[in-house]
N, C-alpha and C positions, 0 to 999 in steps of 0.2 A: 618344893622339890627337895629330895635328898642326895646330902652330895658328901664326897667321903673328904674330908680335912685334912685327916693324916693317915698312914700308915707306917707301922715297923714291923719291917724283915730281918729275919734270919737268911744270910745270904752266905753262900760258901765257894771263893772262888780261887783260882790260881793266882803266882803272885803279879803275874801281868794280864792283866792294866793294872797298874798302881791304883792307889783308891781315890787319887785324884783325878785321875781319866776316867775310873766307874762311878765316879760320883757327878761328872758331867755329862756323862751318857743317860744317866740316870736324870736328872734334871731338866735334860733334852727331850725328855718324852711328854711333857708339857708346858704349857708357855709360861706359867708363874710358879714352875714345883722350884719350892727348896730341900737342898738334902745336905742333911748331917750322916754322913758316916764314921762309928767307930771302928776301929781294927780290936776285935777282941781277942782270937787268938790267933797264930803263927804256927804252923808246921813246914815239914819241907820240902812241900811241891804247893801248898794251899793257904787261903788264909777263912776268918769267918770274921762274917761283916754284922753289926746291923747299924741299917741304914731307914733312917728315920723321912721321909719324905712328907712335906705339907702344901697344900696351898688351898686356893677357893676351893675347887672341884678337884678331884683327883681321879687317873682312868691306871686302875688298880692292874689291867692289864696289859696298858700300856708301859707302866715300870718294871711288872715282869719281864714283858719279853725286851726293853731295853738291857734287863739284867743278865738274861739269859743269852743277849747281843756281844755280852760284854765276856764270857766265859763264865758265867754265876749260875748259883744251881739255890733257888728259891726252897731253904729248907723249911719255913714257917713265917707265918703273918704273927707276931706277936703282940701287936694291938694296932687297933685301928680306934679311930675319931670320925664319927658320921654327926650331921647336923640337918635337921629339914626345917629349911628354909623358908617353910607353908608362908602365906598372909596371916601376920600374926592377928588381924581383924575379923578374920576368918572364925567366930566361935563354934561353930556348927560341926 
């Protein structure tokens, strides 16, 4: 089975929620996500995020619209990490 590892976003959102409430809203959209977010730049109504999220499985559209929950506006998937999971005994 192929399941997505990791993802990072380009996320750009106002400055509330802090990036500790969007980064636990963000976390909440599955049972074992971690997420690192940086604050990379500051203006003055906005801020822009990326926010690194990993775990087993990831549901790539469930972090969006947590994101999008949160006040965030998904400007780019800047890399992801997919892994298939196949029977590695499986040569066929």
């Amino acid at each position: 089975m192929v399941s997505v590892k990791k993802i990072v976003l380009d996320v750009l959102k106002p400055h509330q929620p802090n990036a500790l409430e969007f980064s636990l809203a963000v976390a909440a959209a599955g049972a074992d996500y971690r997420v690192h977010l940086t604050v990379i730049e500051v203006d003055e109504n906005t801020e822009t995020l990326q926010v690194v999220t990993e775990a087993g499985a990831l549901n790539s559209d469930a972090i969006q619209t947590a994101a999008k929950g949160m006040g965030g506006s998904v400007h780019s998937i800047d890399e992801v990490e997919v892994h298939n999971g196949g029977d590695p005994s499986d040569t066929s």
